[in-house]
C-alpha positions in Angstrom: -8.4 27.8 36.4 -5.5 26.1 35.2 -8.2 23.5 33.7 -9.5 25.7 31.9 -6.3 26.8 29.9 -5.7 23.2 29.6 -9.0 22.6 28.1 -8.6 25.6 26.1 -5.3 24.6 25.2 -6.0 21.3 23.7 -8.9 22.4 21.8 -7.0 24.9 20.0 -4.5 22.0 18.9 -7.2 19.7 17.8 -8.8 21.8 15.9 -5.1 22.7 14.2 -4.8 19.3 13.8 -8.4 18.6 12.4 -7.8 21.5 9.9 -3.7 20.7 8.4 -4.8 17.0 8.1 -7.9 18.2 5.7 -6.7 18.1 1.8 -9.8 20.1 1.0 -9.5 22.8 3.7 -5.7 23.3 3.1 -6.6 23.2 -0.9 -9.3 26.0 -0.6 -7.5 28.0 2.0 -4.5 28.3 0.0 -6.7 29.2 -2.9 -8.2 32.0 -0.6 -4.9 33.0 0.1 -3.6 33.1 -3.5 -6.1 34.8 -4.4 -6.3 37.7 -1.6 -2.5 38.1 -2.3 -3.3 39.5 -6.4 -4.7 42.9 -5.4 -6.7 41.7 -2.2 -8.7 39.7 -4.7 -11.8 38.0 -3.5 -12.0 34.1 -3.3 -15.6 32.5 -4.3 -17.0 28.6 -4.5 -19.9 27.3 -6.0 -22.2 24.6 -4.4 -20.6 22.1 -7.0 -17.0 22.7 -6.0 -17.2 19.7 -3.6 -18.9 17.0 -4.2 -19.8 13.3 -3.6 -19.2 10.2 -5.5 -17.8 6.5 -5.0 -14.6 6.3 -6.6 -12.9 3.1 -4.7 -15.8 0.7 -5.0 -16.2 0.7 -1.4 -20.1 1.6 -1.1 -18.7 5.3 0.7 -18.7 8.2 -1.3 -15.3 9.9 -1.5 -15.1 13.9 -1.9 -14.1 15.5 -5.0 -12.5 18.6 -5.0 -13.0 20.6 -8.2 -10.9 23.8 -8.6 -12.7 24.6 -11.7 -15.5 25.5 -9.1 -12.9 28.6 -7.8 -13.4 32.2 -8.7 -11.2 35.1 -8.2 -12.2 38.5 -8.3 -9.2 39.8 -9.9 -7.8 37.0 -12.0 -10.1 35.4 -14.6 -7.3 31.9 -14.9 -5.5 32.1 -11.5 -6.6 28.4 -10.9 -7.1 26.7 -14.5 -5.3 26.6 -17.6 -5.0 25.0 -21.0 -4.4 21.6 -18.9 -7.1 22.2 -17.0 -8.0 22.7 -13.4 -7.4 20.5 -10.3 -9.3 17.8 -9.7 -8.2 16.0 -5.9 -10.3 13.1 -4.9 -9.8 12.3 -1.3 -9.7 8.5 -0.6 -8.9 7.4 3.0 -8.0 11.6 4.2 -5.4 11.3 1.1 -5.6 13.9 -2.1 -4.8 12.4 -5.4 -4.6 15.2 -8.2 -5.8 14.9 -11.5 -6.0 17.9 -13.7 -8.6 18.0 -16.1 -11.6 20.1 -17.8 -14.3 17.8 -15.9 -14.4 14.5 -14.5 -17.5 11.9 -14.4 -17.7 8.9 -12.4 -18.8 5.4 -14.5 -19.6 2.0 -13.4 -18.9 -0.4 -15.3 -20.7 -3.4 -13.2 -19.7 -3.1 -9.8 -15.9 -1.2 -10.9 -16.1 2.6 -10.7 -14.5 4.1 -13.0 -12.8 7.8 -12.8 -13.1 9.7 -16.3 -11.3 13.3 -16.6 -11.3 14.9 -19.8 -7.4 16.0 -20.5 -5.4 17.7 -22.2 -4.4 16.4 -25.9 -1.0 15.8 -25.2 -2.1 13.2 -22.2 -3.1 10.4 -25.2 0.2 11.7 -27.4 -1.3 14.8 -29.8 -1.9 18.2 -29.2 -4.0 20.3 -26.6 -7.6 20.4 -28.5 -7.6 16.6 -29.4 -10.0 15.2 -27.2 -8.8 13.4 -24.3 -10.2 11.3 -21.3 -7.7 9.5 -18.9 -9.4 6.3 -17.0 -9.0 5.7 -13.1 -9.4 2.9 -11.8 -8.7 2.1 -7.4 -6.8 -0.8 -6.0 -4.3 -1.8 -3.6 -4.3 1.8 -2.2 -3.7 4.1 -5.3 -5.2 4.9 -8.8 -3.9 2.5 -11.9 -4.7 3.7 -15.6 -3.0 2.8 -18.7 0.2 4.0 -19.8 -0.2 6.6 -22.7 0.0 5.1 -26.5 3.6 5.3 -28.1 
């Protein structure tokens, strides 16, 4: 019996552990949350609000959370604004945030390349000039160039 409970027990806090270590989960969950909390609003995804695509160069696909993807029932702009929405590419069980009004992945020979389409004042004007911030991976982390002066 006490085996059981033990079993039991330590299933219960791998699965915790499985789920708090998972950017996406925590990301959408908190959305779900959010969202409930703004007159027990309901929380919807599409099938595009995760999705697959190389972004270190590595031959694996990393996932690419797209908050643009979230609905709420009772808010309209609960996850986006005039910035964007949240954009978190998981590399290596880490989320890096972007915020952007789409993203595309380009290779340019074997280098991908992250676009996101930003906000004006990103590339040093206002919010309707068009905008596209450039990701590249290395050494662990994103690199881009600094903004014009």
């Amino acid at each position: 019996m006490r085996l059981i409970i033990l079993a039991a027990a330590l299933l219960v806090l791998s699965l915790t552990c499985i789920s708090s270590a998972d950017p996406i989960r925590k990301a959408i969950d908190a959305a779900k949350v959010e969202c409930n909390a703004l007159e027990n609003g309901e929380f919807s995804t599409t099938e595009k609000t995760i999705q697959l695509a190389d972004v270190t160069g590595d031959g694996r696909p990393e996932e690419i959370l797209d908050a643009s993807q979230f609905a709420c029932s009772t808010v309209a702009s609960l996850y986006c604004g005039t910035g964007g929405c949240p954009i978190t590419v998981i590399v290596e069980g880490k989320g890096h945030e972007f915020f952007g009004h789409g993203w595309k992945v380009f290779k340019w020979g074997k280098l991908p390349i992250l676009l996101v389409r930003q906000h004006g004042s990103r590339c040093g004007s206002y919010g309707a000039t068009p905008c596209v911030g450039a990701y590249t991976w290395s050494d662990g982390k994103f690199y881009s160039l600094k903004p014009p002066n």
